[in-house]
MIMAR-127511 format. One record per residue (C-alpha): residue in three letters; y, x, z. Coordinates in steps of 0.2 Angstrom, whole numbers. Example, Ala and Ser with C-alpha at 12.3 -4.5 7.8 and 13.67 -1.06 7.14 Angstrom:
BEGIN
+------+-------+-------+-------+
! code !    py !    px !    pz !
+------+-------+-------+-------+
!  ALA !   -22 !    62 !    39 !
!  SER !    -5 !    68 !    36 !
+------+-------+-------+-------+
END
This chain:
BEGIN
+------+-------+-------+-------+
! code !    py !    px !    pz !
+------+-------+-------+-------+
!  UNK !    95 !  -127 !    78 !
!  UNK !    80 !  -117 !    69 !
!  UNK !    81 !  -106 !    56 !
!  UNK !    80 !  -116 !    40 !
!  UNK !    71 !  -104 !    28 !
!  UNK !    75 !  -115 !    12 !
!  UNK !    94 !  -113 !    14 !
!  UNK !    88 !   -94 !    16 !
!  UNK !    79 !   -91 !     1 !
!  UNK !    93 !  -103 !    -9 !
!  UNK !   106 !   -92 !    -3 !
!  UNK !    96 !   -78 !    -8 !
!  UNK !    94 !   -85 !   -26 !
!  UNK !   112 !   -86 !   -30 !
!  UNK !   110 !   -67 !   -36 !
!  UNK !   108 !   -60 !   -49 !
!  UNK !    92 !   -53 !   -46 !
!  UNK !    84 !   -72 !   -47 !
!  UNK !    88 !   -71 !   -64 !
!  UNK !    71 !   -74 !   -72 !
!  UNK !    77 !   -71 !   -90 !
!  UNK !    70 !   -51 !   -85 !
!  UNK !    69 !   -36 !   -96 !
!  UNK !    69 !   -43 !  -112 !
!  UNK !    56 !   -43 !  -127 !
!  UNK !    55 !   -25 !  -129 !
!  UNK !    53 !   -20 !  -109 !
!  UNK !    37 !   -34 !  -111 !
!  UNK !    32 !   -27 !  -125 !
!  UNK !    30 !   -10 !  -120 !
!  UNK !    24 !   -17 !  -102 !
!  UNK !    10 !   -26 !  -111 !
!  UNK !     6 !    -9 !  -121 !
!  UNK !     6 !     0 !  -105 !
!  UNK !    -6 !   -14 !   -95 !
!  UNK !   -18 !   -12 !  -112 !
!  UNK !   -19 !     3 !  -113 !
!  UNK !   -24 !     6 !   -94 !
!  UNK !   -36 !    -8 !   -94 !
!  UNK !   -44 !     0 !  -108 !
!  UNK !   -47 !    18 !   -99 !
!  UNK !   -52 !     7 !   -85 !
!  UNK !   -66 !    -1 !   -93 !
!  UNK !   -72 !    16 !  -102 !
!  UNK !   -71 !    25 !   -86 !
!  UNK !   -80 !    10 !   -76 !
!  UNK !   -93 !     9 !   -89 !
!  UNK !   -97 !    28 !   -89 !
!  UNK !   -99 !    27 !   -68 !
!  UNK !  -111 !    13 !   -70 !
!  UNK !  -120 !    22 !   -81 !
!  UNK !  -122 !    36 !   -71 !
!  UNK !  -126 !    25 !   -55 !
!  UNK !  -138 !    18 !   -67 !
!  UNK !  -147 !    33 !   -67 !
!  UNK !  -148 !    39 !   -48 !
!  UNK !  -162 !    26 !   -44 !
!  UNK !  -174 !    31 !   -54 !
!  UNK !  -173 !    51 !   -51 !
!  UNK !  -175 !    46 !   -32 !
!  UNK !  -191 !    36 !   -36 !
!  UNK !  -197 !    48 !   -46 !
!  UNK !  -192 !    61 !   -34 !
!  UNK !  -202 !    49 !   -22 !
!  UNK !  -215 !    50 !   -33 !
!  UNK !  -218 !    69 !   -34 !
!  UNK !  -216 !    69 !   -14 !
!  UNK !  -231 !    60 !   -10 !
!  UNK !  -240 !    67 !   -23 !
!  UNK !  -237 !    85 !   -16 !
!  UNK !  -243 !    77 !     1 !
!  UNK !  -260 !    71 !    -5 !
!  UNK !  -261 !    88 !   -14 !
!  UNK !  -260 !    96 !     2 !
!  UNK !  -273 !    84 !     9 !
!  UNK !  -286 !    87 !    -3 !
!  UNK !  -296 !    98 !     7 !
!  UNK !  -308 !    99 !    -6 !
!  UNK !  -300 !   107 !   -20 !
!  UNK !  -299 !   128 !   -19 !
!  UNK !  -285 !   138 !   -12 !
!  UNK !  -279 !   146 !   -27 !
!  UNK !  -281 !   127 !   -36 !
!  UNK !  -269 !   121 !   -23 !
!  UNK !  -257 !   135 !   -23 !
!  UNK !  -253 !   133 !   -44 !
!  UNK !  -250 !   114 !   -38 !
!  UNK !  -243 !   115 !   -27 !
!  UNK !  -231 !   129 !   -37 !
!  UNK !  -229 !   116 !   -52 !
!  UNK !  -224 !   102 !   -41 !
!  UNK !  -209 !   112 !   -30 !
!  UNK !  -203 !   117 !   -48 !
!  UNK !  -204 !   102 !   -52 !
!  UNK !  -197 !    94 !   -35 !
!  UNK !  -183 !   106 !   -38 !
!  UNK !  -178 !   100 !   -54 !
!  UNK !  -175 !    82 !   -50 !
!  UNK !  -164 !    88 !   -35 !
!  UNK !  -154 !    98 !   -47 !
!  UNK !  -153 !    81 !   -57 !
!  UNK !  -148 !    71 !   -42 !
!  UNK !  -134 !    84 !   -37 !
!  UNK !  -127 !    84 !   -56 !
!  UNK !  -127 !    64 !   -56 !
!  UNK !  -118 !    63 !   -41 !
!  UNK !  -105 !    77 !   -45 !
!  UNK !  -103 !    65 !   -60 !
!  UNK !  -101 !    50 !   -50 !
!  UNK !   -89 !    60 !   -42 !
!  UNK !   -78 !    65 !   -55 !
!  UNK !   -78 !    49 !   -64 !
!  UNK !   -74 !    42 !   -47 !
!  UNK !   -57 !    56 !   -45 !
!  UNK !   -55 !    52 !   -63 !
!  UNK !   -54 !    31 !   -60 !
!  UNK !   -40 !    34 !   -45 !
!  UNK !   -31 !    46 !   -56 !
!  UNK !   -29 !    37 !   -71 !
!  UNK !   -23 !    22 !   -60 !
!  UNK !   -12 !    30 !   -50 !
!  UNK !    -6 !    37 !   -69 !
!  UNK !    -4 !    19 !   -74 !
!  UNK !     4 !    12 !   -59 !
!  UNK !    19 !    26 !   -60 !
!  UNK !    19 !    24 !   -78 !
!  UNK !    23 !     4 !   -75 !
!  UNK !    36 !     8 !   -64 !
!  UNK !    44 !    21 !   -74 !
!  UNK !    47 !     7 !   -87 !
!  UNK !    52 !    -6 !   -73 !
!  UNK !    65 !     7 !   -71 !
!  UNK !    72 !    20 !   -58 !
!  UNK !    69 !     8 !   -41 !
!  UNK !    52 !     4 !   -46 !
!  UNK !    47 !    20 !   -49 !
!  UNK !    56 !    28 !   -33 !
!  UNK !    45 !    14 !   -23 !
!  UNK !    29 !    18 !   -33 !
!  UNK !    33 !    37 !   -29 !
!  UNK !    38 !    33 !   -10 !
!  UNK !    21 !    23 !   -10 !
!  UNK !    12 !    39 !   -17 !
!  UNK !    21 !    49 !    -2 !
!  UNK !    18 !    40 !    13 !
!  UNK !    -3 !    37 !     7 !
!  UNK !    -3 !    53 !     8 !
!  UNK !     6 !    57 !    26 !
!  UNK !     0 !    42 !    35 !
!  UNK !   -12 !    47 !    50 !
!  UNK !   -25 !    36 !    54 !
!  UNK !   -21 !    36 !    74 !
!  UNK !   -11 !    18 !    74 !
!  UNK !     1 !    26 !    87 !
!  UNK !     5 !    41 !    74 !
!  UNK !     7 !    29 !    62 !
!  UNK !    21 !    20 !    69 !
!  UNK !    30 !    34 !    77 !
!  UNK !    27 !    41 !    59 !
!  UNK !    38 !    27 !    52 !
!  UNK !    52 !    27 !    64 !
!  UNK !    53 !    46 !    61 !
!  UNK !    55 !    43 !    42 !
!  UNK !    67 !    30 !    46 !
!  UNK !    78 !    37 !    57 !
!  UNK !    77 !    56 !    57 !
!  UNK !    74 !    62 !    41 !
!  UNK !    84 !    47 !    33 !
!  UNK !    67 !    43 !    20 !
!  UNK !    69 !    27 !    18 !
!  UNK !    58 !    22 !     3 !
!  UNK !    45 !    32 !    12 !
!  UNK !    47 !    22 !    30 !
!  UNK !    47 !     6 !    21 !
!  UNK !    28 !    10 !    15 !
!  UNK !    24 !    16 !    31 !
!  UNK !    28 !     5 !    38 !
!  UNK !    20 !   -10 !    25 !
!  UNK !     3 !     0 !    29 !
!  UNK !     4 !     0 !    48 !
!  UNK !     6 !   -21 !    44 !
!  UNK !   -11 !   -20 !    32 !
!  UNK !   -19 !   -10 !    44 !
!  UNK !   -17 !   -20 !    58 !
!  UNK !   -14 !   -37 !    55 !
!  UNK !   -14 !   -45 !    72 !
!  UNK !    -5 !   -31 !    81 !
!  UNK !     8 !   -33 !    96 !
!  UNK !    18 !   -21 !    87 !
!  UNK !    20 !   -31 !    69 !
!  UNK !    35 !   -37 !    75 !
!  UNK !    43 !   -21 !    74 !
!  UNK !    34 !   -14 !    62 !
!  UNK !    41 !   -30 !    49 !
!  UNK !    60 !   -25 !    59 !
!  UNK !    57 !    -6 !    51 !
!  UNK !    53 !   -13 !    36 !
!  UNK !    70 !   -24 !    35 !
!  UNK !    81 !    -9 !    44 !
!  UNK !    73 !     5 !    29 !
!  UNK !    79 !    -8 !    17 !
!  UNK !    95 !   -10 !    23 !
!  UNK !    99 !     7 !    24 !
!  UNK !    93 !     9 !     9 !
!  UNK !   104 !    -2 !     1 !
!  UNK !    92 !   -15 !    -2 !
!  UNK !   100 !   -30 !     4 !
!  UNK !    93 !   -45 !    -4 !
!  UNK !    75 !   -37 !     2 !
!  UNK !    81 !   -33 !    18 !
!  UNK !    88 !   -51 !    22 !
!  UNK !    70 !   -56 !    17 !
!  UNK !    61 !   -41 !    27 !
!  UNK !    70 !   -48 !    42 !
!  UNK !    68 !   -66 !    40 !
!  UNK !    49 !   -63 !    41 !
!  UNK !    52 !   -57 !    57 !
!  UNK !    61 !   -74 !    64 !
!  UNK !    45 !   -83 !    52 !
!  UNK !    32 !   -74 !    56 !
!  UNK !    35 !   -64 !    73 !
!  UNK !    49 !   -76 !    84 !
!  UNK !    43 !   -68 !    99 !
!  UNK !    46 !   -50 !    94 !
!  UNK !    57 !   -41 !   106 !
!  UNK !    65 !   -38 !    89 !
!  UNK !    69 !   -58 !    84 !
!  UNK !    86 !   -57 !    87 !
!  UNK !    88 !   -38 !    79 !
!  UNK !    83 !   -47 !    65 !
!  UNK !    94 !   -60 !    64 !
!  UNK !   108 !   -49 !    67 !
!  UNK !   101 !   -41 !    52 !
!  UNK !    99 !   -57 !    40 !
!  UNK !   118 !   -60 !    44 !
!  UNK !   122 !   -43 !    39 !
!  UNK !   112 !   -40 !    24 !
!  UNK !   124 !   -59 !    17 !
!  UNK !   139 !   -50 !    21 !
!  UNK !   134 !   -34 !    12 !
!  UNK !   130 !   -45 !    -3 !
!  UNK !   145 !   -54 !    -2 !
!  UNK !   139 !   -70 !     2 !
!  UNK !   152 !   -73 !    16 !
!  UNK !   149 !   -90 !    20 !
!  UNK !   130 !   -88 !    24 !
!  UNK !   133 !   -73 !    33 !
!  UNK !   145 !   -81 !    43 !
!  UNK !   133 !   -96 !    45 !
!  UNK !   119 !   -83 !    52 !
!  UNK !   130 !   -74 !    63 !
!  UNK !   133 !   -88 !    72 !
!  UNK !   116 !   -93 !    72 !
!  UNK !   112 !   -79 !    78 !
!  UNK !   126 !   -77 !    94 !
!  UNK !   117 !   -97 !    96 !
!  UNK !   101 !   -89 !    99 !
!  UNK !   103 !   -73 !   106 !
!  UNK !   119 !   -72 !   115 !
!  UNK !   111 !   -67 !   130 !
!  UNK !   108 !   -50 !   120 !
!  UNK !   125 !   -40 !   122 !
!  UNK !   122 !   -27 !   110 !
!  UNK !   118 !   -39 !    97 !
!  UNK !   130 !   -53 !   102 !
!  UNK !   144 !   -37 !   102 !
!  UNK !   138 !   -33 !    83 !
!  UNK !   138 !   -52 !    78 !
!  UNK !   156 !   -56 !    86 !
!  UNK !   164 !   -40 !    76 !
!  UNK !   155 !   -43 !    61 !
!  UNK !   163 !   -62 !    61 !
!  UNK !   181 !   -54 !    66 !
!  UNK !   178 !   -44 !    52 !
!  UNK !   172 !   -58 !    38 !
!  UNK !   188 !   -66 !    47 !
!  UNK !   197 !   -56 !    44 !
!  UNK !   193 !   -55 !    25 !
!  UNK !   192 !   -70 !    22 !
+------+-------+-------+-------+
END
């Protein structure tokens, strides 16, 4: 029997996180403040770095200018020496001030660039700040692992699983993981990667994101040497939230499919003996 992901996600929407009714009129209201607000330094800062951009064409055609000029100067075998060497004088002053121009544009461009990334990165935790203390913790662990992710795709991944499992990070191996999937889209490895993401939700807490994070896995990826981790997983993240029947229903599912997998078949069998139990 294959994994029916509309009984998933309708399982899923029995909680009350599905509830769309959200915030409330003053959480929107300010939300909407906030999204004005950045749009508006947005546009301002946009417009200024156009502006500038604008400029940088014409100093280097003028730039251009000057430089051919100074090379028919120094062609014109004609003229005196002392005739030349004042030209010649004017135009490297000259040459020189329009470098000094370029290099003043650009450190603009530059700034107004830094300043762009800042105020978004100020208007994305300020958004999650008024989402309240899980969006924010994401928005912070998203800051975090941008900054610590190595660009070597093997670093990347051992990177994750280190967060993960060894310094307990979960927020932070969550996003590690989410970029080594961006990265690499098509890669052997996305299998895992998308498992990493559903275990650093798990043990996090996270359930109802977990039990999606691993049913990507069984969707997207059902010949990863993690497919029946992850359904293990799917059963487990029901039980956590409760929902007794449907993670009775996937642990069986998952003993159907994967029962040649003794570790996971062992979990399944005492997480049902358990719910059993319970029941």
């Amino acid at each position: 029997m294959r994994w029916r992901r509309s009984w998933f996600v309708a399982s899923l929407c029995w909680l009350p996180a599905c509830v769309t009714s959200g915030h409330g009129d003053v959480i929107d209201r300010r939300l909407a403040a906030l999204e004005a607000d950045s749009k508006d330094q947005r546009d301002a800062i946009e417009a200024q770095r156009q502006q500038l951009e604008a400029q940088l064409p014409k100093l280097d055609a003028k730039l251009k200018e000057v430089s051919e000029a100074l090379d028919r100067l120094n062609q014109a075998t004609h003229r005196s020496g002392a005739d030349v060497s004042v030209r010649l004088d004017e135009l490297e002053e000259h040459i020189q001030s329009l470098r000094g121009a370029l290099e003043e544009t650009q450190h603009r461009i530059d700034q107004t660039t830094k300043a762009e990334q800042d105020a978004q990165k100020d208007s994305d935790l300020k958004l999650a700040a008024a989402l309240g203390p899980q969006a924010l913790a994401e928005a912070t662990a998203r800051e975090k692992a941008m900054k610590m992710a190595p660009p070597d795709r093997s670093a990347l991944f051992a990177l994750a699983y280190r967060e993960l499992q060894q310094e307990k990070s979960y927020d932070v191996a969550r996003e590690l993981f989410l970029e080594y999937l961006r990265r690499y889209p098509k890669d052997p490895q996305d299998g895992d990667a998308q498992y990493g993401v559903g275990q650093s939700q798990y043990s996090g807490g996270h359930y109802k994101e977990s039990a999606l994070a691993f049913g990507k896995v069984s969707e997207l990826y059902p010949q990863s040497s993690k497919a029946c981790d992850a359904r293990l997983g799917i059963g487990l993240s029901f039980a956590a939230l409760k929902l007794k029947e449907d993670a009775r229903a996937a642990l069986e599912e998952t003993l159907s499919h994967c029962g040649g997998k003794v570790a996971v078949a062992k979990e399944a069998r005492a997480k049902l003996a358990e719910l059993k139990r319970k029941h």
